[in-house]
Short mmCIF file of the C-alpha atoms (twelve columns), coordinates in Angstrom:
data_MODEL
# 
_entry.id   MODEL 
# 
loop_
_atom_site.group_PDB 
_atom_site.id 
_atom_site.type_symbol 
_atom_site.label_atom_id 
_atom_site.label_alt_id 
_atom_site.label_comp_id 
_atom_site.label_asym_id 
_atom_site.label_seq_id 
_atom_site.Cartn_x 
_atom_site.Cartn_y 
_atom_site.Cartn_z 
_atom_site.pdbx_PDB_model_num 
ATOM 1   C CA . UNK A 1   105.919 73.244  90.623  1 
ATOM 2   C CA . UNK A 2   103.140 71.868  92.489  1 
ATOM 3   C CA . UNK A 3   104.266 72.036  95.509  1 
ATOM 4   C CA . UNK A 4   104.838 75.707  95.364  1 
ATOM 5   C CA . UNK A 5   101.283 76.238  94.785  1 
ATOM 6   C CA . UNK A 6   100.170 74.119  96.848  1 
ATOM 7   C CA . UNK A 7   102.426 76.551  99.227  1 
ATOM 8   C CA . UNK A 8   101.284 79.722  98.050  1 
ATOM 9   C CA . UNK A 9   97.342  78.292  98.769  1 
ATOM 10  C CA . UNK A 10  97.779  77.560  102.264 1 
ATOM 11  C CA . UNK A 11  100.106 80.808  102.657 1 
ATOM 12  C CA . UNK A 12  96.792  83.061  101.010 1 
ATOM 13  C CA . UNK A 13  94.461  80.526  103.291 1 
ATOM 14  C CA . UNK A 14  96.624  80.653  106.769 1 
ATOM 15  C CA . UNK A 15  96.345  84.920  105.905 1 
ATOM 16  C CA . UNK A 16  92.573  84.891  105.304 1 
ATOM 17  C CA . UNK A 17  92.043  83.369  108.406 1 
ATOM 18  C CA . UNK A 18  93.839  85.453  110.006 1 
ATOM 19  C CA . UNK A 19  92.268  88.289  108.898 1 
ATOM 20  C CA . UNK A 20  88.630  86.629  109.945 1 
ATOM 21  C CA . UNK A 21  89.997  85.693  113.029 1 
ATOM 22  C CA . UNK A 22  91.070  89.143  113.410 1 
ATOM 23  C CA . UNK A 23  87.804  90.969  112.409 1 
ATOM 24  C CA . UNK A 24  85.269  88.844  114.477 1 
ATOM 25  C CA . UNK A 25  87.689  88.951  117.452 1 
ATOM 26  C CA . UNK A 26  87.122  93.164  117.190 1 
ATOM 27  C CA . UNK A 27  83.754  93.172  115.764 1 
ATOM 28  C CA . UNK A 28  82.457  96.058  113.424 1 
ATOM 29  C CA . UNK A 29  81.625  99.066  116.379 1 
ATOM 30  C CA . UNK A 30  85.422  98.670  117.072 1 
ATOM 31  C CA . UNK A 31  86.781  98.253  112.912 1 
ATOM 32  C CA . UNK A 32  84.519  101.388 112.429 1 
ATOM 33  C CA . UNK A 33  86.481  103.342 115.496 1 
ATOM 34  C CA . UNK A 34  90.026  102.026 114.373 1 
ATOM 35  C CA . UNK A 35  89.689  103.199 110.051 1 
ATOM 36  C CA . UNK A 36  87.582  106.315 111.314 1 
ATOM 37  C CA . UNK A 37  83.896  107.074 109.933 1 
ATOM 38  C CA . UNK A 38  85.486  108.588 106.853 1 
ATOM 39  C CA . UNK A 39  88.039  106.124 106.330 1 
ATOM 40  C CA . UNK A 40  85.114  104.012 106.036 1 
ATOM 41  C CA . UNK A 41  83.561  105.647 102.783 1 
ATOM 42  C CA . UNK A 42  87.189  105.320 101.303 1 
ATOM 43  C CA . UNK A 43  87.410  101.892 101.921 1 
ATOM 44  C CA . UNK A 44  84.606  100.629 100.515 1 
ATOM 45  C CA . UNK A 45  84.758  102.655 97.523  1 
ATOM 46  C CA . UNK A 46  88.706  101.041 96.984  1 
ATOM 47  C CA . UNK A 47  86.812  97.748  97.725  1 
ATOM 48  C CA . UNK A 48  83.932  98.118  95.800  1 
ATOM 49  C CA . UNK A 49  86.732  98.190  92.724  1 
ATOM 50  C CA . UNK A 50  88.539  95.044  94.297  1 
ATOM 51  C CA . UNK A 51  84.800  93.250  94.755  1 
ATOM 52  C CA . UNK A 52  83.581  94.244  91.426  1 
ATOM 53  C CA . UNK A 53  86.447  92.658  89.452  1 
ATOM 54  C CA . UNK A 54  86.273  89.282  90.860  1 
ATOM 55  C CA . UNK A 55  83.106  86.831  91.359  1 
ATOM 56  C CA . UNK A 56  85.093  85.119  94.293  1 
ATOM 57  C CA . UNK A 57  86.184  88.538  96.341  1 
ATOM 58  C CA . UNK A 58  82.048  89.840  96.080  1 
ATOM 59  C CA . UNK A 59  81.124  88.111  98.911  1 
ATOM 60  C CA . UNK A 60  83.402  89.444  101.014 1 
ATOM 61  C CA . UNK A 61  82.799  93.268  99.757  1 
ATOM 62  C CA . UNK A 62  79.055  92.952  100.925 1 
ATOM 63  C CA . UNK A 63  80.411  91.095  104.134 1 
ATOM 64  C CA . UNK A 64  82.401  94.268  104.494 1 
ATOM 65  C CA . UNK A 65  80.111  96.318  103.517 1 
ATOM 66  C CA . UNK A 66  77.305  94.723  106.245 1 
ATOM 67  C CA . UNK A 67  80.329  95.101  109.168 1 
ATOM 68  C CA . UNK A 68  80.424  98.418  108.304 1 
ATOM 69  C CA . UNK A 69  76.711  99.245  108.498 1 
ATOM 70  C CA . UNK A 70  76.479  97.243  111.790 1 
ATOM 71  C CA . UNK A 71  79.997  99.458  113.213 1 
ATOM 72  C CA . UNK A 72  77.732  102.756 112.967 1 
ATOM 73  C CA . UNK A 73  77.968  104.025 109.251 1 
ATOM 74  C CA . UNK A 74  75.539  105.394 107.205 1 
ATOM 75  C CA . UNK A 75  73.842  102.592 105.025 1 
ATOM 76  C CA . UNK A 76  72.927  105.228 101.953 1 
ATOM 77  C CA . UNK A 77  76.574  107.230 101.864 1 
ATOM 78  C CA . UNK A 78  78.183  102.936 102.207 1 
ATOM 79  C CA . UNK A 79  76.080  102.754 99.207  1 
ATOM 80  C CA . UNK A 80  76.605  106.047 97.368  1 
ATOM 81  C CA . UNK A 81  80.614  105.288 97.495  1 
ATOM 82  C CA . UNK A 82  80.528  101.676 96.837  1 
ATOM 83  C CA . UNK A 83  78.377  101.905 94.019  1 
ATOM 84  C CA . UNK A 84  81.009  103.410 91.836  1 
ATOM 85  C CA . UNK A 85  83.961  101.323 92.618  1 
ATOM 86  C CA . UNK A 86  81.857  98.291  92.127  1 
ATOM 87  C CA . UNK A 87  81.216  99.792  88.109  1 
ATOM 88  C CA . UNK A 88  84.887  100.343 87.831  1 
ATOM 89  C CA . UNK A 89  85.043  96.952  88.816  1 
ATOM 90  C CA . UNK A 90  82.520  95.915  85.795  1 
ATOM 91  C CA . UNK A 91  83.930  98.427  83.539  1 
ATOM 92  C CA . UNK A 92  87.011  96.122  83.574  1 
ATOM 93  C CA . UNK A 93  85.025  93.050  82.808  1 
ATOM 94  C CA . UNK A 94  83.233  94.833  80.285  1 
ATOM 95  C CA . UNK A 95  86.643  96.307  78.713  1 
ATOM 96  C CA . UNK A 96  88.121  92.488  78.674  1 
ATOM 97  C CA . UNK A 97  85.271  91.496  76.778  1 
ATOM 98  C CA . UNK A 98  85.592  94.162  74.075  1 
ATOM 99  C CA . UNK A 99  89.351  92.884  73.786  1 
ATOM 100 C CA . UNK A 100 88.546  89.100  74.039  1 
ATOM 101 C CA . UNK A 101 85.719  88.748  71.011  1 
ATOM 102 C CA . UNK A 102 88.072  86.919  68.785  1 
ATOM 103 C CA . UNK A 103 88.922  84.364  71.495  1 
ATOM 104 C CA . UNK A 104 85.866  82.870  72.494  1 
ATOM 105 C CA . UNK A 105 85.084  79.447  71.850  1 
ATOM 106 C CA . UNK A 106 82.964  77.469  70.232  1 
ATOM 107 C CA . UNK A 107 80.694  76.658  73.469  1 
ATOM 108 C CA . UNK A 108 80.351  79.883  74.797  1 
ATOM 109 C CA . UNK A 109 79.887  81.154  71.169  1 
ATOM 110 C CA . UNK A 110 76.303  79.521  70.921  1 
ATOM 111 C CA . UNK A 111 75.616  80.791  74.357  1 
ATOM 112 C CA . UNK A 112 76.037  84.135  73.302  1 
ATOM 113 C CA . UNK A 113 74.141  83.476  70.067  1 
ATOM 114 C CA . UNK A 114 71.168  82.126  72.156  1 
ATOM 115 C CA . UNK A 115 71.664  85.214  74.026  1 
ATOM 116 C CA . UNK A 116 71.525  87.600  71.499  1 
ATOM 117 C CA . UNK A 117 68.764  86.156  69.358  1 
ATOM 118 C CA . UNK A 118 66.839  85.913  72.558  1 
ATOM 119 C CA . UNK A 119 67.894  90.157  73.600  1 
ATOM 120 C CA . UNK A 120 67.208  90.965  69.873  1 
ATOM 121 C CA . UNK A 121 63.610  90.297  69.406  1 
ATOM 122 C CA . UNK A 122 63.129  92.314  73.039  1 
ATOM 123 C CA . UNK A 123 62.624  95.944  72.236  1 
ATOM 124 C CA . UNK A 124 65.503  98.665  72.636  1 
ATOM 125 C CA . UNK A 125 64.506  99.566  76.179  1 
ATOM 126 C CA . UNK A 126 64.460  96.121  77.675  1 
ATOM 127 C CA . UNK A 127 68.556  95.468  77.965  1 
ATOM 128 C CA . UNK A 128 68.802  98.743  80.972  1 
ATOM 129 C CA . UNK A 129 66.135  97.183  82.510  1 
ATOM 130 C CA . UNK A 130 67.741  93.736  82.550  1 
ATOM 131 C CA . UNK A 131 71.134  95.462  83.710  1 
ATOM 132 C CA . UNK A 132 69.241  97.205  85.922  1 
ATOM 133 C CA . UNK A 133 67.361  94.282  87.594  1 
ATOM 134 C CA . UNK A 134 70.255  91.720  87.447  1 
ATOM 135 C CA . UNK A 135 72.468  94.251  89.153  1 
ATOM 136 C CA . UNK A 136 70.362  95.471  91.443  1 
ATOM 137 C CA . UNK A 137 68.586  92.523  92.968  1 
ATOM 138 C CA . UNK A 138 70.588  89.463  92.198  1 
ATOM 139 C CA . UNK A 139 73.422  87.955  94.289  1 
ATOM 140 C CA . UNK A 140 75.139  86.958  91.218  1 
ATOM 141 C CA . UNK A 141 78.556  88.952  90.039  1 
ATOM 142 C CA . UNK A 142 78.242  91.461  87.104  1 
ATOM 143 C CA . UNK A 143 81.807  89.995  85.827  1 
ATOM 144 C CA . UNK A 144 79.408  87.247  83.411  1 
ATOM 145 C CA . UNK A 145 76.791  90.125  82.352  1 
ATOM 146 C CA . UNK A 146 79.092  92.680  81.332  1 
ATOM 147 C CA . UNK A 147 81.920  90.502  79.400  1 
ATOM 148 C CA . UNK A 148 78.495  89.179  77.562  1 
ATOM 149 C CA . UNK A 149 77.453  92.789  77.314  1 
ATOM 150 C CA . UNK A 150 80.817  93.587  75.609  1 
ATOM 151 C CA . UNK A 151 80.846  90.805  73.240  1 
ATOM 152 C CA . UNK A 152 77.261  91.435  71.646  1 
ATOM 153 C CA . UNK A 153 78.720  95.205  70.764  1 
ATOM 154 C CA . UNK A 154 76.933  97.014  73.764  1 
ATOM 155 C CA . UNK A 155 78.522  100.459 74.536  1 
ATOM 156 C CA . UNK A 156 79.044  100.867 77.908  1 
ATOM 157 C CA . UNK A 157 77.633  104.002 77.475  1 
ATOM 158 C CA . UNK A 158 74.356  102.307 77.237  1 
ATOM 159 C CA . UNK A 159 75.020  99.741  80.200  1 
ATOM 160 C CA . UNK A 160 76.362  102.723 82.494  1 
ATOM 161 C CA . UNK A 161 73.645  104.104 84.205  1 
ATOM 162 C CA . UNK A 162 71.634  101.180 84.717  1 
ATOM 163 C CA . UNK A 163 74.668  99.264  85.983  1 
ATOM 164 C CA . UNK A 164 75.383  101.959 88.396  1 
ATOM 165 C CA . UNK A 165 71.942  102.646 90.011  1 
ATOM 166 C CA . UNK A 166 71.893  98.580  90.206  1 
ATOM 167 C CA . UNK A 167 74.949  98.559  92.017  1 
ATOM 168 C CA . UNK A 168 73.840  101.787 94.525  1 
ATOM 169 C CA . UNK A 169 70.788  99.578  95.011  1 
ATOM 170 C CA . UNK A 170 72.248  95.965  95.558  1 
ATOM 171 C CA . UNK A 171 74.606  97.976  98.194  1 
ATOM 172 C CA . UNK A 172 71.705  99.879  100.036 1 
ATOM 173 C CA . UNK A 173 69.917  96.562  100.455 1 
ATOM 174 C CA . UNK A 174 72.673  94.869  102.029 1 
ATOM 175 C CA . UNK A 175 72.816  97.989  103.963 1 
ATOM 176 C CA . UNK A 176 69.619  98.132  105.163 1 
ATOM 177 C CA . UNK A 177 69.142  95.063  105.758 1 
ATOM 178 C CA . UNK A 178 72.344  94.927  107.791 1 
ATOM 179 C CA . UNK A 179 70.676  97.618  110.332 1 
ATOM 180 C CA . UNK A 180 67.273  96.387  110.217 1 
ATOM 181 C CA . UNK A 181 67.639  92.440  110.772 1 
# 
């Protein structure tokens, strides 16, 4: 049993370094000419999902994401389509915390008590801002935020917007900063 996993790691690590090797042997000018400008805009929309689901694939969505910018695309459209695959992405996380209330434990019960005491005696208009902020300027996955979110009974109705212009933002920084440094 361990031994199969052990062989399914190095088979996953023997691919991503393949894939690296691949990428940095082409560089981004020549990525962006093989997937087409267009192709681009698809792709990191499809990855934004993949990036926003997982704290351990994020990295490599704004390492994408920074290729891109650095191949020739357009920092503000890379952020306009990643922005929403990177919500779908925390929708998800948000939607497994709705489901998993009942299953938390002890440990990360009190957490969440902390948490809540601490977001209840801030007024109304203070959570969007912290979505907004954490999103938007933190390196740190939204995966922890929104099943935390989900388990004090926030609507994502009232998370969406700020989530989303923090995740347009977070993108158009890496952007930017991918063109300008």
């Amino acid at each position: 049993m361990i031994i199969r996993q052990v062989l399914k790691f190095i088979v996953a690590l023997l691919i991503l370094v393949a894939v690296i090797s691949f990428l940095s042997y082409i560089g981004p000018e020549k990525l962006v000419d093989l997937l087409g400008l267009e192709n681009v805009y698809l792709t990191v929309f499809v990855l934004g999902i993949i990036g926003g689901v997982s704290a351990f694939s994020a990295a490599g969505f704004y390492a994408t994401l920074f290729s891109f910018v650095l191949g020739g695309a357009d920092p503000f459209i890379l952020a306009l389509f990643s922005a929403p695959g990177v919500l779908i992405g925390d929708f998800v996380f948000w939607y497994l915390g709705v489901r998993g209330r009942e299953f938390l434990n002890g440990e990360y019960n009190s957490y969440l008590l902390k948490f809540s005491s601490w977001l209840g005696r801030k007024p109304k208009w203070f959570t969007p801002i912290v979505v907004y902020v954490y999103t938007g300027f933190t390196p740190f996955p939204g995966d922890f935020l929104m099943l935390t979110l989900a388990v004090l009974n926030y609507k994502f109705r009232q998370i969406f917007i700020p989530t989303l212009l923090g995740n347009y933002t977070l993108a158009l920084l890496v952007s930017v900063l991918g063109v300008y440094i």
